[in-house]
N, C-alpha and C positions, 0 to 999 in steps of 0.2 A: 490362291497361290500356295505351292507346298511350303509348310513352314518348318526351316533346317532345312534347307536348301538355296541355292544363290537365287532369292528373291528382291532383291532392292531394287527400286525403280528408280532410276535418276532424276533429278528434278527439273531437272532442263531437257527431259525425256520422258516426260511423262507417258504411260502405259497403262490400259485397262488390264488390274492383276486379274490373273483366271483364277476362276474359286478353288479353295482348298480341295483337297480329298480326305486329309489327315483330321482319324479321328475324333480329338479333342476340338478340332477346328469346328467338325460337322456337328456334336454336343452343345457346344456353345450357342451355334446358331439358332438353338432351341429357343433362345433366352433373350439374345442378344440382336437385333436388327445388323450388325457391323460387328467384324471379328478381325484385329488385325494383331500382326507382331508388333511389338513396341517399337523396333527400331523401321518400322513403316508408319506407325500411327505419328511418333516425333521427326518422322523427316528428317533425316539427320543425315550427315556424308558418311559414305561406309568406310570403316577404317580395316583393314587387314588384318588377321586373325585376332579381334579384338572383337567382335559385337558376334559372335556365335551366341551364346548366352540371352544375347540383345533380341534374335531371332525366333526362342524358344518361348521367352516370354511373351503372353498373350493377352490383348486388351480387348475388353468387351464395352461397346459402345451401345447407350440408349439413341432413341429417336431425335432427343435432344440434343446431344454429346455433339461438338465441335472438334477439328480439329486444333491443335496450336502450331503459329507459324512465328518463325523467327523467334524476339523476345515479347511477343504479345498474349498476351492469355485473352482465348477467344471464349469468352463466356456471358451467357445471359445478363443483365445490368443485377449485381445483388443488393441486399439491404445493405443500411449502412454499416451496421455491425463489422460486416465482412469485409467490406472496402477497407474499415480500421485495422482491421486483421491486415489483409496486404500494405494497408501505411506500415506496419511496424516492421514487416519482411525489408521493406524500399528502406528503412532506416539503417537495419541491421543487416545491409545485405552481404557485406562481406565477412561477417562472422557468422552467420547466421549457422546452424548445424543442422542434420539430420534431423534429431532428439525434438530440437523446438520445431523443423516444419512438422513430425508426426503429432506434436502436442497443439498446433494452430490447426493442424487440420481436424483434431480430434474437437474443437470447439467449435467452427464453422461447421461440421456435422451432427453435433448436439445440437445446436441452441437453431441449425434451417431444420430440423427434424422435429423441434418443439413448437416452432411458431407454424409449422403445417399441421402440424395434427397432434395439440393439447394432451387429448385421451391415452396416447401410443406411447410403449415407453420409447425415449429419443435414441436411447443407448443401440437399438436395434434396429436401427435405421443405415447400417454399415459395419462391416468385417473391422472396420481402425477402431469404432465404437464399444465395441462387445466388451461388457464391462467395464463400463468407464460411466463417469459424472462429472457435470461441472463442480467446480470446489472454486469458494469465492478467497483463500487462503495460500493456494499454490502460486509459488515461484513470485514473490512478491516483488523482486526486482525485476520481474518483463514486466510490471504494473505499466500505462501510459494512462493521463486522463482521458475518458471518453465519455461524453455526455450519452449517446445512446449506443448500446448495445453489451453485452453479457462478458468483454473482454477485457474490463478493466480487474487486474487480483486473480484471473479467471483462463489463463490460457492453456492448464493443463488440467487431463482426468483422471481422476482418478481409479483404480486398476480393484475391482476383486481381485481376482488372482494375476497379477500381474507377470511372472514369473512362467504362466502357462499362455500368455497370447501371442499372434502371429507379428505383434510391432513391434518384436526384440528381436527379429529377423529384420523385419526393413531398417531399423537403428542400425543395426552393425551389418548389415551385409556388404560387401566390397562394390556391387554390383551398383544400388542404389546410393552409394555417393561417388561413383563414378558418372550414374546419371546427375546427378545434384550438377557436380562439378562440368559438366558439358551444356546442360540446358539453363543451369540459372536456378535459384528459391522460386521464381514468380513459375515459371512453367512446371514445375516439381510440386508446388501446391494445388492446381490445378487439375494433374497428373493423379494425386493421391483424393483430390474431391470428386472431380467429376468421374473417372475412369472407373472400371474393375478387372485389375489386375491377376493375372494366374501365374505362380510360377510352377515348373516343369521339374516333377518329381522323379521320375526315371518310368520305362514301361508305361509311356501313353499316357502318365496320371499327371496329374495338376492339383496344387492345393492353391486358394485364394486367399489373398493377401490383402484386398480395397475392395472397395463398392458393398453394394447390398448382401447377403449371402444369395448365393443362388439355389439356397435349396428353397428359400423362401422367394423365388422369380414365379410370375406365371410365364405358363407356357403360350410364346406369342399366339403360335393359332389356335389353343383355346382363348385366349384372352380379343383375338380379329374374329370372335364367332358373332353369325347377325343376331341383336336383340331379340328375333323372333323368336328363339328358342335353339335347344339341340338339333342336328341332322337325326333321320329314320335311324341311319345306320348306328349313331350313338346310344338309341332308348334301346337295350337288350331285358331280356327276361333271362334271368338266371336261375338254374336248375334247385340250385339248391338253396334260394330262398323258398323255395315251397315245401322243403324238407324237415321233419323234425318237431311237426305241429301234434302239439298237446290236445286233449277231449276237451270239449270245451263243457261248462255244465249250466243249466237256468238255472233262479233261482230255487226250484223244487228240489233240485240234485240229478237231474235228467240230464244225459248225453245229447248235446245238441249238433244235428249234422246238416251239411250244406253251409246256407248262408246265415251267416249272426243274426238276434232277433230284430236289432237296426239295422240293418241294410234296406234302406231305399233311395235308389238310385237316380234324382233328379238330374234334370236337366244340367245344373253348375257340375255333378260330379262327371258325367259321362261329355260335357262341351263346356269343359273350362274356359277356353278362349277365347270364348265370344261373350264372357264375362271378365274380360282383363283379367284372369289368373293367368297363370302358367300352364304349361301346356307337358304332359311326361312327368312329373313333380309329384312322385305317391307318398312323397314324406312328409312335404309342407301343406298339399296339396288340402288336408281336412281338416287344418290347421288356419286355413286361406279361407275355405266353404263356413268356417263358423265365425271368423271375424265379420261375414257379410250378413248384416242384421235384416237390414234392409237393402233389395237388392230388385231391380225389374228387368224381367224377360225379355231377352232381345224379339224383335219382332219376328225375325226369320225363324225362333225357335217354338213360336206361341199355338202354331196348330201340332207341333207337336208332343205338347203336355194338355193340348184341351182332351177332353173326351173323345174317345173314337180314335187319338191320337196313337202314333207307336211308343212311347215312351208310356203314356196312359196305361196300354192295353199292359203293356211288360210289368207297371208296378202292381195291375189287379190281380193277373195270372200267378205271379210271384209270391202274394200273398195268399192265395187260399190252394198254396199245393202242397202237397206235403211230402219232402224229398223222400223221406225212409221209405216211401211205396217203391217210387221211381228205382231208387239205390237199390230192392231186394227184387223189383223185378230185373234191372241191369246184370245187377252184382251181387247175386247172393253170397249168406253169411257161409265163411267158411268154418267159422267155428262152431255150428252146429250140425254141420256135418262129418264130425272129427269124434273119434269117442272121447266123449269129456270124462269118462271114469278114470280113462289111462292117464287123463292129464291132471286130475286133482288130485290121484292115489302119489303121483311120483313124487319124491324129494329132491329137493337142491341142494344139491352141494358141489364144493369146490373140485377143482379137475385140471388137469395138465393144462398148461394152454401157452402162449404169449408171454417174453417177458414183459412185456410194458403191461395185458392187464390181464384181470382174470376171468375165464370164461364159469359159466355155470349150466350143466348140465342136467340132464334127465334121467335122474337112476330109477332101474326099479328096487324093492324091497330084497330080494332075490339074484344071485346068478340064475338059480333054476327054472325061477317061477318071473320073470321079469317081465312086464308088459309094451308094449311095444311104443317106441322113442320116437312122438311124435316131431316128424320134418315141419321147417320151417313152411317150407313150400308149398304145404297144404295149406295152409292157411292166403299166400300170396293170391291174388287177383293179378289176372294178368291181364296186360296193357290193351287188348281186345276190347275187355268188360270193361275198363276205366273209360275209353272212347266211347261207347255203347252208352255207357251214364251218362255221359258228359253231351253226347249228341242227342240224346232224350229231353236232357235238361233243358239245353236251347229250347228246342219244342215247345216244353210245357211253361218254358218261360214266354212264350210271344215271339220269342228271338228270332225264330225261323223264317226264312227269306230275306230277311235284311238285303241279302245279297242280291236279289234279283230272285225272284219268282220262278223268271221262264229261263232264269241262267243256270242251264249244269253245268258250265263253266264254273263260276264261281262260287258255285257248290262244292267241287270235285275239290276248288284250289283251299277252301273253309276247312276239308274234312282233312285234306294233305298237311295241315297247319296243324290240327290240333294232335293231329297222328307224331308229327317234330316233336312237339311240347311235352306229350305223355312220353315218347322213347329218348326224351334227352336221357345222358349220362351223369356220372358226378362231373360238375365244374365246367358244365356245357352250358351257352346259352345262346339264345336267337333274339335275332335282332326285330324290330319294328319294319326294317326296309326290307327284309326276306318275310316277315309275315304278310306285307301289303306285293312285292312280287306277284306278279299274272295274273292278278284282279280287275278285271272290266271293269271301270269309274262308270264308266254310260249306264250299265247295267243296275250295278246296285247304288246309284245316288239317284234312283228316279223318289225316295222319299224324304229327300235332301235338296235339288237341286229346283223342285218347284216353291219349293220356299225361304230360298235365298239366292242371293246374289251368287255367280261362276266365281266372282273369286275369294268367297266363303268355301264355296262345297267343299274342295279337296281338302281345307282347312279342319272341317267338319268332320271329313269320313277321316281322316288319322285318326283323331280325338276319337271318336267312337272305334275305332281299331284298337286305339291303346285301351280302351276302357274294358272291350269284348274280350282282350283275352287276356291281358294281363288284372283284370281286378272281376271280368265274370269268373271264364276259366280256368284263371289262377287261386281266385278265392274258394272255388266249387272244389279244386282240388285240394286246397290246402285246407280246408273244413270239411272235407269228408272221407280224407284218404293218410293214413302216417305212410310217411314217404321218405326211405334209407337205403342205404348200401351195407353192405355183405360183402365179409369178406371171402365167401364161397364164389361169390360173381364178379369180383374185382369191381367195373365203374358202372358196373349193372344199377340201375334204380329198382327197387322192389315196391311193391303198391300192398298194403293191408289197409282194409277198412278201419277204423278208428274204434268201433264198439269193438269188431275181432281182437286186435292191439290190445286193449283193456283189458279183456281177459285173457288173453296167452300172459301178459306181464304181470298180472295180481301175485297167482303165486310167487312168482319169479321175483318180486319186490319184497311179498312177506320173508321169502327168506331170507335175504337179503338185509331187512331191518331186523334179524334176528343174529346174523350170524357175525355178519361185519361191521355191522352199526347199531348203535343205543340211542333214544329217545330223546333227547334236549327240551329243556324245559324251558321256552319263550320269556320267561322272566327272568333266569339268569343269562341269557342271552342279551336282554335289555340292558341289565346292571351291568355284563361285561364290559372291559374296551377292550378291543379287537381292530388288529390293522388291517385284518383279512374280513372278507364275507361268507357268506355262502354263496356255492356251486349248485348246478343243477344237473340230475343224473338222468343219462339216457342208456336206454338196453340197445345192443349192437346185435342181430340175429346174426346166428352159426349155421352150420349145416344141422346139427345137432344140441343145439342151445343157444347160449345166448352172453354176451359180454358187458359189462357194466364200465361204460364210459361215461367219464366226469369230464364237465365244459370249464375249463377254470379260464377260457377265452374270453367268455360272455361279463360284458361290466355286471358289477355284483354292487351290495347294498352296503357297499366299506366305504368305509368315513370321506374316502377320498374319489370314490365315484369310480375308479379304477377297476379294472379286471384282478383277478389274483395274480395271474401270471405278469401284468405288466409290473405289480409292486413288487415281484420276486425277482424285477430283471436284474437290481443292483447284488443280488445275493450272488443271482445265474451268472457277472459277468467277474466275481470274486470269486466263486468258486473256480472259473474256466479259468482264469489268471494262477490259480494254486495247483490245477491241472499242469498246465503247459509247464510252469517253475518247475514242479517236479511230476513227473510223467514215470518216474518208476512207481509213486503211488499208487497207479492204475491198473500194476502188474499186467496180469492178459488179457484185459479188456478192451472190445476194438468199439468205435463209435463211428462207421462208416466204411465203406467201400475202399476209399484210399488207406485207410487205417488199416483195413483186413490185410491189405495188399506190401504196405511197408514192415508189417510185425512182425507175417509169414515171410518175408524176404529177410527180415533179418534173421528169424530163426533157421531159417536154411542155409544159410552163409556159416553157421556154426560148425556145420559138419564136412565142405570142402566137399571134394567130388566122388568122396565113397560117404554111402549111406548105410546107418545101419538099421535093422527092422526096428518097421514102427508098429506102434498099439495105437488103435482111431477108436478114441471111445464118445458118442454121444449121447449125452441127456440133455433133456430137460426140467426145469427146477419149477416145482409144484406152487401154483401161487407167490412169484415171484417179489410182486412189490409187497403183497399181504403178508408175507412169513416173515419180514424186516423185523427186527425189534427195532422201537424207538428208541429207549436208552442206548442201547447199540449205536446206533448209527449219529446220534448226538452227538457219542463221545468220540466215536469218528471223527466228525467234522469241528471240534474243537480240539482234539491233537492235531488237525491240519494246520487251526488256525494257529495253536500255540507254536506249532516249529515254524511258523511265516516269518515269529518274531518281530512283527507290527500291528500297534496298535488302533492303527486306523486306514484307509485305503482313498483313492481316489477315482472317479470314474472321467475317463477322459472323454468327453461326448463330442462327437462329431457328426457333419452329416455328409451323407454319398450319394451323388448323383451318377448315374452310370447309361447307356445305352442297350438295351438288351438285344439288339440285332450286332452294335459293333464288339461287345465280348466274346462273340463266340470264333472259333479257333477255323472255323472251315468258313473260306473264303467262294461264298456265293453271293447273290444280292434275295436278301430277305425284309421284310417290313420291318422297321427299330420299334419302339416301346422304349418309354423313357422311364425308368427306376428311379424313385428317391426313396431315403432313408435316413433314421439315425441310428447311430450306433454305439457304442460305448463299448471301453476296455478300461480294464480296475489296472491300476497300479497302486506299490506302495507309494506312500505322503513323501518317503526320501531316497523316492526313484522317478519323479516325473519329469519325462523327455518334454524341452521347445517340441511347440505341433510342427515345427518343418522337420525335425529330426524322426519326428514321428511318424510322420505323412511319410519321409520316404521308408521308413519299416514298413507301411501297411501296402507300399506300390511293389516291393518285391513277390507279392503273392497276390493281389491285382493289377486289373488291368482295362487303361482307358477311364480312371475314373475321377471327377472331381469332387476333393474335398473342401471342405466348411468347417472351419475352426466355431465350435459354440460357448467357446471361451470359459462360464460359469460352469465349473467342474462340480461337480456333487462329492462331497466329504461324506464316507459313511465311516461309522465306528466297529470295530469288530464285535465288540457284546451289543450292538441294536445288530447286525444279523444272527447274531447266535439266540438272540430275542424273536426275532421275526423267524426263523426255522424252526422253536420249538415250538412258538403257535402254530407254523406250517402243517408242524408235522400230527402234535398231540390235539391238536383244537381242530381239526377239519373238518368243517359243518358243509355236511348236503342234504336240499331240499329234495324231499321225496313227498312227492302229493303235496298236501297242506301243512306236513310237520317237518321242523330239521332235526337232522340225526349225525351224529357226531362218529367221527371212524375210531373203531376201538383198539384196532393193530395194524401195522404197516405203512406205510406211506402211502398219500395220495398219489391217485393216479390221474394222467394227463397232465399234469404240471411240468413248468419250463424244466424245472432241475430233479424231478426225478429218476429220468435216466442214468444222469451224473452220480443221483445220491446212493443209485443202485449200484454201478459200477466201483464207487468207493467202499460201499459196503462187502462187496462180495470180495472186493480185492484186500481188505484190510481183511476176511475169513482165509482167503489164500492163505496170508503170510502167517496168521495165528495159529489156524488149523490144519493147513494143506502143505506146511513145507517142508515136511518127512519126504513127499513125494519127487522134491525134488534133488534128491539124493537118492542116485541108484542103490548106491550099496547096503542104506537104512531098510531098505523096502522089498520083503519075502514075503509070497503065498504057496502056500501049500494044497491050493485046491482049485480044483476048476468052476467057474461061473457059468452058471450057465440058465436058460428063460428066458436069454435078449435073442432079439433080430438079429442075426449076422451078416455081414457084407460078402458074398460068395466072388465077386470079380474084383478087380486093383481099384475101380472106382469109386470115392467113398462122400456119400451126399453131405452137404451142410451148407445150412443157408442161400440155396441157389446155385449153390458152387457142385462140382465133382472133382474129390481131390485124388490123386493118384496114390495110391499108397506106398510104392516102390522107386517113384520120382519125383513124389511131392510138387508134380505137376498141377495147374487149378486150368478149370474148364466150367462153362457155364454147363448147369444141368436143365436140359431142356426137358426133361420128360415130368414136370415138373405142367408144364403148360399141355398134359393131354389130357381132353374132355373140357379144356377151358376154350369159350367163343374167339378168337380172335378180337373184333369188336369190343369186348368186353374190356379188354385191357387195355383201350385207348381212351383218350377225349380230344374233341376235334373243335374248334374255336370256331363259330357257324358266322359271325359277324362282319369279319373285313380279310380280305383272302387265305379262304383257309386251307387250300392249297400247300403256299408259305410257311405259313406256323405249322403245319404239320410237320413241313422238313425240317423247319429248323427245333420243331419238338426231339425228332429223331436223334438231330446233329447232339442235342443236349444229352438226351440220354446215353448217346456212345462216350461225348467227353466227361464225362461222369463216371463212366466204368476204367478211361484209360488213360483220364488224365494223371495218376498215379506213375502210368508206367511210363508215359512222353517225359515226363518231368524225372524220372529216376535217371532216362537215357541223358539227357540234359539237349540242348539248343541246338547243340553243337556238332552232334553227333551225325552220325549216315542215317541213324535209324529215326531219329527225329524227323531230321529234314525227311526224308521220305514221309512219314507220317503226315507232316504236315502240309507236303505239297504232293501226295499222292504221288 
């Protein structure tokens, strides 16, 4: 049934409601077995323009959840406790208030959350809960005696932050004691225990107000999946776990290639399930194989680990080959056939590049005499030769035929597979149900199905499917191949050998720990305390060098187990809060598409509809994050905090549940994908919004989305971030090889906030150094420039854009993409209709460029509506 719309059903007229369409209805349903409006879930006579409101509001029923009829509260029989709780409602029922059913509800939800499960805290067992405790001292005159249950002294909870929860909306709202006043205290208890209520924030959003949080629901049909395990279609192999893999070395200090020196492959690892393990589970999965001490061979599996067996044969062959023959007869080295004089004579050093980071080039000695700048691409192995290895390897592994012998069939479809897996792209991945696709089962389970039962085999052949290419040829790959992207190729995957890698990046590191980094001594790293870790550094190939990117993603070895970037989020969402407060801070700094788009429309609105000659000047600034001074930018960011004029902040944390097929703005029918998140926004200590007043500021710029109040706000102090930034900034240790090296200038790179910290920096240069310029009449040259590139036609390149110089027109600059594959600048989701995601990949990328301009036109307008209804 639409809901906000004349839906009530009579009751003397009952009617099967037809299911919603509206998108918070279909959301819900994720969660919730029953989704109804309140003033359908309470039955109630409809009163004329008085239960609108009543309509919008939404209740989400469990499996259990009853309705209530008349004045009965239809619920499961409770402990006693709770029965006492409703005696004192029946005592006080005509005084009784809001205030005290939110404080009886809030203890029938603690003390049924404690006696189910001990371990858990109770407090988070419910939206009413969320900070809150029992207190054996509150409200001592609701005291009644009670021989058993936690209500005596005991009916209210206590509030951390009381002041920021959502039951200072249900206390006073108009809406919910007019429900009071219509249904009764008994049905209004009931109402606020059993239920989970939504109210309707504006633009499709909802924040919740009772029940469980839903960000913390599972998803009904993940939670109706069969015990057996995952569907095919679920077990994917993603790209870029095989990417990014370090030399591995023996104990000698030898490069070891292929498979680790323990890999062997029994029976429990490649046919889990026919040892009660799990089945697709490569996390737990060797964690499962060594808790099993003792453990006996299923009978079906016993010819084939005896001698002469296929598993047999696979673990002898395995052991006495030795991959580096196979690998240089596949794949020779490319780096011996590259002149190594040219590549050990050249020096590194810093070079124009990227502002986010800095690339490092290949000079020679000389303009005159310079030797020639070896390409990445010589060294690349291309996707032919990794196939070539990889279908070698089978071979000499025993592997060969699995599939059937006398089947080209299922040969044709083995080699079609492995040809997917080497050409995925970045952030592609394939599923288990398109690797097992047009595989003859008759064919190749003839060494499977004489030794087990029909409804083992197919059982069997997954399990060794999962095993064969996600732990053969995924392992083969990712121990003998470094495996990245380039930003020469956009989603291109590029394959170097591991030993080549090694030596293109030696020099590349040496200079590297000479130039930008110093040495750190492991013992005063011990003695330090440090809230941060260390990072780990990867080189990025160029066309013509190479770029040093820092993972500050990857949990690191800090106190708190955390990534860097997650312990910088409280800084990241203080510093965005000092942003938006004051936005001329940032002077002309744009941080996105929409940003480029509003700043240039405001600067063009300055001059009205005569223009006068412009000057288009571009550069670029030589080592952007690295030329930073710290002290600089320190003092930066605490003149920011000082003008804040508070001395402490608050992070208001929330979480968001959203639909990723129902946000998008073009109305087709596309596959959903369901989003959660938490999120945080800093405010000051003596500015924090009720989360309803909150919730509807976050729905004017979302859309369709449910919020979750997480009540326990995080208090942070201005000098513990101005603490945590200086270590940020001056203490930033990255792990190169075996030693960490501490960065000697600039600010890290790849961190949440140094875009931010960069933008601040350069804008606070603006204003100190650059504001002559912004006064015509201060500013005379007497000579001409001259050495740059000049722009010969009106169209003037930057960032993608071609701006007009005469109309300050903007146009995508396409020439921008010649000589680039097509292909290359997609990624295509190979797992569950990728058709679909495609289009609606597309639909994103257009409302990404213009949703800027729909939203300037506003809702309202011709050009809107056109937009949006084509």
């Amino acid at each position: 049934m639409e809901v906000g719309e004349a839906s009530t059903q009579s009751i003397d007229n009952p009617k099967q409601p037809r299911k919603s369409t509206r998108p918070a209805v279909r959301l819900l349903r994720n969660y919730y077995p029953a989704v109804k409006p309140l003033v359908d879930y309470l039955e109630l006579p409809e009163r004329r323009g008085e239960d609108a409101i009543w309509k919008e509001v939404l209740v989400g029923l469990g499996s259990d959840a009853k309705p209530t009829k008349g004045n009965q509260v239809q619920v499961d029989p409770k402990p006693p406790s709770e029965r006492s709780a409703r005696t004192l409602l029946e005592r006080r029922e005509d005084g009784v208030t809001m205030s005290q059913l939110v404080e009886a509800a809030q203890s029938i939800l603690l003390w049924r959350a404690s006696q189910t499960n001990r371990k858990s805290n109770p407090c988070k067992s419910n939206v009413l809960t969320l900070g809150c405790r029992l207190s054996n001292d509150a409200y001592p005159e609701m005291a009644i005696p009670i021989n058993n249950g936690p209500y005596a002294n005991n009916l209210v909870s206590k509030y951390v932050a009381c002041d920021m929860t959502t039951n200072k909306f249900i206390t006073q709202s108009y809406l919910f004691a007019d429900i009071l006043e219509r249904i009764g205290p008994k049905r209004m208890m009931s109402l606020l225990t059993e239920t989970s209520m939504y109210y309707p924030t504006g633009n499709g959003c909802y924040f919740q107000i009772t029940g469980k949080s839903v960000f913390e629901l599972p998803i009904l049909e993940e939670s109706q999946l069969s015990p057996k395990g995952s569907a095919l279609v679920d077990v994917v192999l993603v790209k870029k776990d095989l990417m990014y893999t370090r030399v591995r070395r023996s104990a000698a200090g030898r490069n070891q290639m292929g498979f680790p020196s323990d890999s062997v492959y029994l029976s429990k690892h490649i046919f889990p399930a026919q040892y009660s393990l799990a089945s697709f589970n490569g996390e737990t999965h060797s964690e499962a194989v060594h808790k099993m001490r003792k453990f006996k061979t299923p009978r079906r599996l016993k010819p084939l680990v005896q001698p002469n067996g296929f598993l047999h044969k696979v673990v002898v062959k395995s052991k006495g080959m030795q991959v580096i023959h196979v690998l240089n007869r596949c794949c020779p080295s490319k780096f011996l056939n590259c002149n190594e004089n040219s590549l050990e004579s050249t020096n590194c050093s810093t070079a124009a590049g990227s502002s986010r980071t800095q690339p490092l080039c290949f000079e020679g000695p000389s303009e005159s005499n310079k030797p020639p700048t070896p390409k990445f691409s010589r060294f690349v192995c291309s996707p032919h030769e990794v196939e070539t290895f990889l279908w070698a390897m089978i071979h000499a592994c025993g592997l060969s035929h699995w599939w059937g012998r006398d089947s080209k069939h299922n040969e044709q479809v083995v080699r079609n597979n492995i040809r997917q897996i080497v050409n995925l792209r970045m952030f592609e991945k394939i599923s288990l149900h398109q690797l097992a696709q047009d595989l003859k089962f008759k064919a190749c389970d003839e060494w499977i199905s004489r030794n087990s039962q029909d409804h083992h085999s197919e059982e069997m052949l997954h399990d060794f499917l999962w095993w064969f290419y996600f732990s053969f040829i995924g392992g083969l790959i990712k121990n003998t191949f470094f495996v990245t992207e380039s930003a020469s190729f956009r989603n291109r995957t590029l394959y170097f050998r591991l030993d080549d890698w090694e030596q293109i990046c030696r020099p590349l590191l040496q200079c590297l720990k000479t130039t930008l980094f110093t040495k750190v001594d492991e013992k005063i790293l011990k003695n330090g305390k440090s809230q941060l870790g260390h990072s780990f550094l990867r080189l990025l190939p160029k066309n013509s060098g190479v770029r040093p990117i820092v993972n500050l993603k990857r949990k690191s070895s800090s106190p708190t187990g955390l990534s860097n970037n997650s312990i910088l989020q409280n800084l990241f969402s203080v510093l965005s809060y000092e942003k938006n407060v004051s936005p001329d801070r940032m002077e002309y700094s744009v941080l996105g598409l929409d940003h480029v788009y509003t700043r240039f429309k405001e600067f063009r609105s300055r001059f009205g509809s005569s223009l006068p000659d412009f000057h288009f000047v571009k550069v670029d600034i030589r080592a952007c994050f690295d030329s930073i001074q710290q002290e600089k930018i320190l003092e930066v960011i605490n003149g920011l905090f000082s003008e804040a004029r508070a001395a402490a902040f608050y992070l208001n944390s929330f979480g968001l549940t959203t639909n990723k097929q129902i946000t998008t703005y073009f109305p087709c029918h596309l596959p959903s994908r369901l989003l959660r998140d938490v999120d945080s926004v800093a405010t000051k200590t003596d500015e924090v919004p009720d989360f309803d007043k909150f919730a509807v500021d976050l729905s004017r710029t979302l859309k369709n989305v449910l919020f979750s109040d997480q009540v326990q706000y995080a208090h942070v102090d201005k000098q513990d971030l101005m603490d945590l930034l200086k270590e940020h900034i001056t203490q930033n240790f990255v792990k190169i090889g075996a030693g960490r090296y501490q960065q000697k200038n600039g600010i890290p790179q790849g961190s949440i906030i140094s875009p931010l910290l960069c933008s601040l920096f350069y804008a606070d240069m603006d204003r100190e150094r650059l504001g002559f310029t912004k006064t015509a009449n201060s500013t005379l040259i007497n000579f001409k420039y001259g050495g740059v590139k000049q722009v010969v036609d009106h169209d003037f390149p930057w960032c993608g854009h071609l701006i007009n110089t005469k109309t300050l027109e903007f146009k995508a600059e396409m020439a921008r993409f010649n000589g680039i594959h097509l292909s290359d600048t997609l990624t295509v989701d190979r797992t569950k209709t990728p058709g679909q995601l495609f289009c609606q990949k597309m639909y994103q990328l257009v409302a990404a460029k213009y949703v800027a301009h729909v939203t300037a036109w506003g809702a309202d307008t011709i050009k809107g509506w056109k937009f949006f209804h084509g």
